[in-house]
BAMARPA-796946 format. One record per atom (N, C-alpha, C): residue number from 1; residue in one letter; atom name; z, y, x. Coordinates in steps of 0.2 Angstrom, whole numbers. Last residue first. Layout:
BAMARPA-796946
[atom NUM,a,CA,[Z,Y,X]]
...
end
This chain:
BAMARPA-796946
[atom 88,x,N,[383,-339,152]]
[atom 88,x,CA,[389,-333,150]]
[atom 88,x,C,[392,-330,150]]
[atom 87,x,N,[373,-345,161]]
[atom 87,x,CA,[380,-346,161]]
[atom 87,x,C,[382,-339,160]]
[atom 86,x,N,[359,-356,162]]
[atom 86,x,CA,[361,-349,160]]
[atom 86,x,C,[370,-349,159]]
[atom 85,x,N,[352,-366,170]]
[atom 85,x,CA,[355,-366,164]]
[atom 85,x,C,[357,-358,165]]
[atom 84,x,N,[333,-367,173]]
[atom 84,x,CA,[337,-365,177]]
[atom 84,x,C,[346,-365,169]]
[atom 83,x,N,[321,-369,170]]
[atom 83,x,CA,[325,-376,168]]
[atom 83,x,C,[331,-372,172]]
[atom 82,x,N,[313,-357,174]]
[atom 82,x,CA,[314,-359,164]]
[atom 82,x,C,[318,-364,163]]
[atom 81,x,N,[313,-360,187]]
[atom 81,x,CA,[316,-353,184]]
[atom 81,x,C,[318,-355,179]]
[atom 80,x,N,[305,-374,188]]
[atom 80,x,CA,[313,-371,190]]
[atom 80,x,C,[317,-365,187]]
[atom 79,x,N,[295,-372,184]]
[atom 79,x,CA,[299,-374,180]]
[atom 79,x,C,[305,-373,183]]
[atom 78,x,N,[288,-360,194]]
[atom 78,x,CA,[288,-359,184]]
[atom 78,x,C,[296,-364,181]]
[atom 77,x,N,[289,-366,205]]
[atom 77,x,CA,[293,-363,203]]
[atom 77,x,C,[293,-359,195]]
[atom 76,x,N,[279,-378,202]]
[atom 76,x,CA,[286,-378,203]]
[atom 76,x,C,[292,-374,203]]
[atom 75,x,N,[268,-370,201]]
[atom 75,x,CA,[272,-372,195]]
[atom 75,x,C,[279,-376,194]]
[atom 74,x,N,[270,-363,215]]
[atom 74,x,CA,[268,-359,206]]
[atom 74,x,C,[272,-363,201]]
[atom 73,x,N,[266,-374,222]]
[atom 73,x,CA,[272,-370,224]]
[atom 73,x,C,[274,-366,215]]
[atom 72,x,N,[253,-376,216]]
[atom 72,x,CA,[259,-382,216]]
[atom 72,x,C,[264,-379,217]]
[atom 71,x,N,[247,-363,220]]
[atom 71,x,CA,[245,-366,214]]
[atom 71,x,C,[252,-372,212]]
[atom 70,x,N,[247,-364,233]]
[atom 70,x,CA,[248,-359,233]]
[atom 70,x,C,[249,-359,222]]
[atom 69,x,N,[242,-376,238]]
[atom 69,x,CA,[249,-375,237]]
[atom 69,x,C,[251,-368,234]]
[atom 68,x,N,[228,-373,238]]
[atom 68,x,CA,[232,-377,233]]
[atom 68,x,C,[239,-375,233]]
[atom 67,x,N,[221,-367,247]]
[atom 67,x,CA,[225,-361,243]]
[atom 67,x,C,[230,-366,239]]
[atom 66,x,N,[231,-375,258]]
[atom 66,x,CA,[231,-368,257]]
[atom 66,x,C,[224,-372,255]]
[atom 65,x,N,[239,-391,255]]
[atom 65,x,CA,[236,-388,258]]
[atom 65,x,C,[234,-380,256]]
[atom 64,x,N,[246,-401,242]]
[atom 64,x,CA,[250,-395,250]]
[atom 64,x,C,[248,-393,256]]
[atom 63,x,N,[236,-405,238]]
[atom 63,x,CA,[238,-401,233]]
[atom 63,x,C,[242,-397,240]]
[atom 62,x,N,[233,-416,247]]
[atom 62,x,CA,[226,-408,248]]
[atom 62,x,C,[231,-405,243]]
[atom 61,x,N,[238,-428,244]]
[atom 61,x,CA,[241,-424,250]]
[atom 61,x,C,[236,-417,251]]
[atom 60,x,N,[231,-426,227]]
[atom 60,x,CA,[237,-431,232]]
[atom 60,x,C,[239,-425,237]]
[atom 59,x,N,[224,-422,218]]
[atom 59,x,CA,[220,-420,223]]
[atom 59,x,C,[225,-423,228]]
[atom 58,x,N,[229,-427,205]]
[atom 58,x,CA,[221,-426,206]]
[atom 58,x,C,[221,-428,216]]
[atom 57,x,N,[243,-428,208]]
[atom 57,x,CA,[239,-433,205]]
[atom 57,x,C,[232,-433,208]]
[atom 56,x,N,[244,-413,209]]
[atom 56,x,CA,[247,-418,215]]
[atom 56,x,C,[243,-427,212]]
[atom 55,x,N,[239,-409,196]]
[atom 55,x,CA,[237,-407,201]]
[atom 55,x,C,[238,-413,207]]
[atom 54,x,N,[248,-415,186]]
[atom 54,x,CA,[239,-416,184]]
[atom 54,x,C,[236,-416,193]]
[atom 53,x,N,[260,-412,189]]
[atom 53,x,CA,[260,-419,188]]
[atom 53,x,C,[251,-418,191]]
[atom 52,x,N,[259,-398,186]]
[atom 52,x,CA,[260,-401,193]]
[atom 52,x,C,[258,-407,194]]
[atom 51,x,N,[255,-398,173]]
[atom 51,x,CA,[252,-396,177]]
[atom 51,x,C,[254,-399,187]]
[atom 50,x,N,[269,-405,169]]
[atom 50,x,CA,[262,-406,167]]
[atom 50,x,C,[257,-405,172]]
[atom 49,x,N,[278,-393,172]]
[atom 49,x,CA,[279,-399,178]]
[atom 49,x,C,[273,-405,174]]
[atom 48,x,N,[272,-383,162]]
[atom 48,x,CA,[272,-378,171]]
[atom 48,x,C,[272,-389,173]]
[atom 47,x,N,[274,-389,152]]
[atom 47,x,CA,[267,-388,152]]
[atom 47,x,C,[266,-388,160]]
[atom 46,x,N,[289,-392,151]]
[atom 46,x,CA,[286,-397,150]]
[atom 46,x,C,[278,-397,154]]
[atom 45,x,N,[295,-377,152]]
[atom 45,x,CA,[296,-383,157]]
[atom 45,x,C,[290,-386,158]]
[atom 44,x,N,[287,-370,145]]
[atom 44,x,CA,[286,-367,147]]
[atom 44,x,C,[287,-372,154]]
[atom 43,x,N,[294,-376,131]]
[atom 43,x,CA,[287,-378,133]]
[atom 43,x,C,[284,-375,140]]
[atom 42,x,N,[306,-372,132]]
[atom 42,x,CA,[304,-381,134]]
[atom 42,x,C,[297,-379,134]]
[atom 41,x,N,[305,-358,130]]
[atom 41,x,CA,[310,-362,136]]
[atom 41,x,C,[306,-368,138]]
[atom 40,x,N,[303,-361,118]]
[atom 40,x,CA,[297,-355,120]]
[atom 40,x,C,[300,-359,130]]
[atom 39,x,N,[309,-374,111]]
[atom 39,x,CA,[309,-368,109]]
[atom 39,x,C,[303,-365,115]]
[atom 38,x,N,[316,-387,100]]
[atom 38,x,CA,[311,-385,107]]
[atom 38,x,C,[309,-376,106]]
[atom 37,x,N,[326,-391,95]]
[atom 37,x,CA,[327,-391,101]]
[atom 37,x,C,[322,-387,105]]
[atom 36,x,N,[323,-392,82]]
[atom 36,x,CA,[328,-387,82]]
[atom 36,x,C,[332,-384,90]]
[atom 35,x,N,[317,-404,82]]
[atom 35,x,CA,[312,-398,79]]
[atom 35,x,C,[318,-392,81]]
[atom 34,x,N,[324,-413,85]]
[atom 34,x,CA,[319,-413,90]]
[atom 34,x,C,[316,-404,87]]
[atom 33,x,N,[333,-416,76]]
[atom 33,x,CA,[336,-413,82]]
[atom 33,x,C,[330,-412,85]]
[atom 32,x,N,[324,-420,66]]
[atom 32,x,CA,[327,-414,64]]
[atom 32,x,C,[331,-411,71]]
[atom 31,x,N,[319,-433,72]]
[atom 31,x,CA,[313,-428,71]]
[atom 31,x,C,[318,-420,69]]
[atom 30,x,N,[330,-439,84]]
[atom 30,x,CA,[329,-438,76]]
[atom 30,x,C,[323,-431,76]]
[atom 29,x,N,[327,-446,101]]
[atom 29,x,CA,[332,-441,95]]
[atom 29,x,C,[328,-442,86]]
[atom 28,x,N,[321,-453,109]]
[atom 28,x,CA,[327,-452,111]]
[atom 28,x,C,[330,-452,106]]
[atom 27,x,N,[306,-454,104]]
[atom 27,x,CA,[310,-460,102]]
[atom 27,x,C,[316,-459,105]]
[atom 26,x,N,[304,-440,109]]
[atom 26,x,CA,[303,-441,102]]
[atom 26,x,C,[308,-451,101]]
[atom 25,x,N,[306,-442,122]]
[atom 25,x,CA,[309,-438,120]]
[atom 25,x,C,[309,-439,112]]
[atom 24,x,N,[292,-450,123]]
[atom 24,x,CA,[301,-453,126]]
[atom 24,x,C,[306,-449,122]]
[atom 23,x,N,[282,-442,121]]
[atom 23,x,CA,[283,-450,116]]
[atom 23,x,C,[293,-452,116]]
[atom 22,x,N,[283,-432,129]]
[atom 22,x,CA,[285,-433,123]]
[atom 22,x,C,[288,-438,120]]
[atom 21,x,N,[280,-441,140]]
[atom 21,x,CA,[285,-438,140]]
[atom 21,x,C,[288,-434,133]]
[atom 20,x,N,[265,-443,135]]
[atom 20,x,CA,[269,-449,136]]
[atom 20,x,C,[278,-447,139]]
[atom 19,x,N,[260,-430,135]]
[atom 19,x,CA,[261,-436,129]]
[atom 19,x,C,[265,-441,129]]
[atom 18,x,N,[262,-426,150]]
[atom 18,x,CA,[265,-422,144]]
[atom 18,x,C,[267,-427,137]]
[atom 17,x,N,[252,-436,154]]
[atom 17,x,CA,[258,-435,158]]
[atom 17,x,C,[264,-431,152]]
[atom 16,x,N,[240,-432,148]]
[atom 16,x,CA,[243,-439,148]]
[atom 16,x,C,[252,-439,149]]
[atom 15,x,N,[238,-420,152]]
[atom 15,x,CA,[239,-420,145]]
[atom 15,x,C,[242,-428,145]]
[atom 14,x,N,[237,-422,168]]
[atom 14,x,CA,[242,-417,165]]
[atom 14,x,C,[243,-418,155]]
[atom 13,x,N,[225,-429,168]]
[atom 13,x,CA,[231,-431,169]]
[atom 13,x,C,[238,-428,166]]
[atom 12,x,N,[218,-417,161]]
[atom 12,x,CA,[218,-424,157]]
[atom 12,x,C,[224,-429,163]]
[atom 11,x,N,[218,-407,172]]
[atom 11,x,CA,[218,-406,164]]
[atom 11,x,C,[221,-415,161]]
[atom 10,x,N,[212,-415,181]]
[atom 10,x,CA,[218,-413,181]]
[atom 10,x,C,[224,-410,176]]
[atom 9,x,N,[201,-420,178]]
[atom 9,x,CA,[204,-423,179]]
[atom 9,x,C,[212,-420,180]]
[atom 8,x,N,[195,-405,179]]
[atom 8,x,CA,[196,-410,172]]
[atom 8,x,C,[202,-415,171]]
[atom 7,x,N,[196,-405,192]]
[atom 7,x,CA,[199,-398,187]]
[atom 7,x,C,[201,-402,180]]
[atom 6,x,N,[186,-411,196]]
[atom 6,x,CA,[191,-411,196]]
[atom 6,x,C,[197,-408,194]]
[atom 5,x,N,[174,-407,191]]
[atom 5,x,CA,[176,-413,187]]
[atom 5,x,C,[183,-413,189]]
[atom 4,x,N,[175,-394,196]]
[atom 4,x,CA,[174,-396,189]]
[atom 4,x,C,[177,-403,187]]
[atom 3,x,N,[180,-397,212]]
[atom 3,x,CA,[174,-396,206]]
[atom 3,x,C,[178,-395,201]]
[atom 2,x,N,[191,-389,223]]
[atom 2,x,CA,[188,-395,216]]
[atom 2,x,C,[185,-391,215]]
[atom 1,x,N,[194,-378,233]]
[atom 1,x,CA,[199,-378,227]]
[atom 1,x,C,[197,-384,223]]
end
């Protein structure tokens, strides 16, 4: 499954990946449409396809091997469910 160092490295890709999708988001809109858009939904997107980014980054074509994928599969479907729209 990685070291530690690896885990790290996926941690801090993953935080890089989130920041710099921020950044985008923040220079899209106004700090007042920004604060009244994010809710419990977008972090739950942002963090789950974060972490994927960190993973498939870290560890490349071993993320879609067993147990990885078993972790990759997860956060893919994390955000799919959370990014899914809701129809009334």
């Amino acid at each position: 499954m990685g070291t530690a160092h690896e885990w790290l490295e996926v941690l801090m890709a993953g935080i890089f990946w989130l920041g710099t999708m921020l950044i985008f988001y923040v220079l899209k809109g106004s700090v007042s449409e920004i604060r009244s858009s994010i809710s419990v939904r977008h972090v739950l997107i942002w963090s789950s396809a974060a972490l994927w980014f960190g993973i498939v980054d870290t560890f490349r074509w071993n993320a879609f091997h067993l147990p990885l994928i078993f972790l990759t599969g997860a956060t893919l479907a994390i955000a799919a469910f959370a990014g899914r729209r809701r129809t009334e």
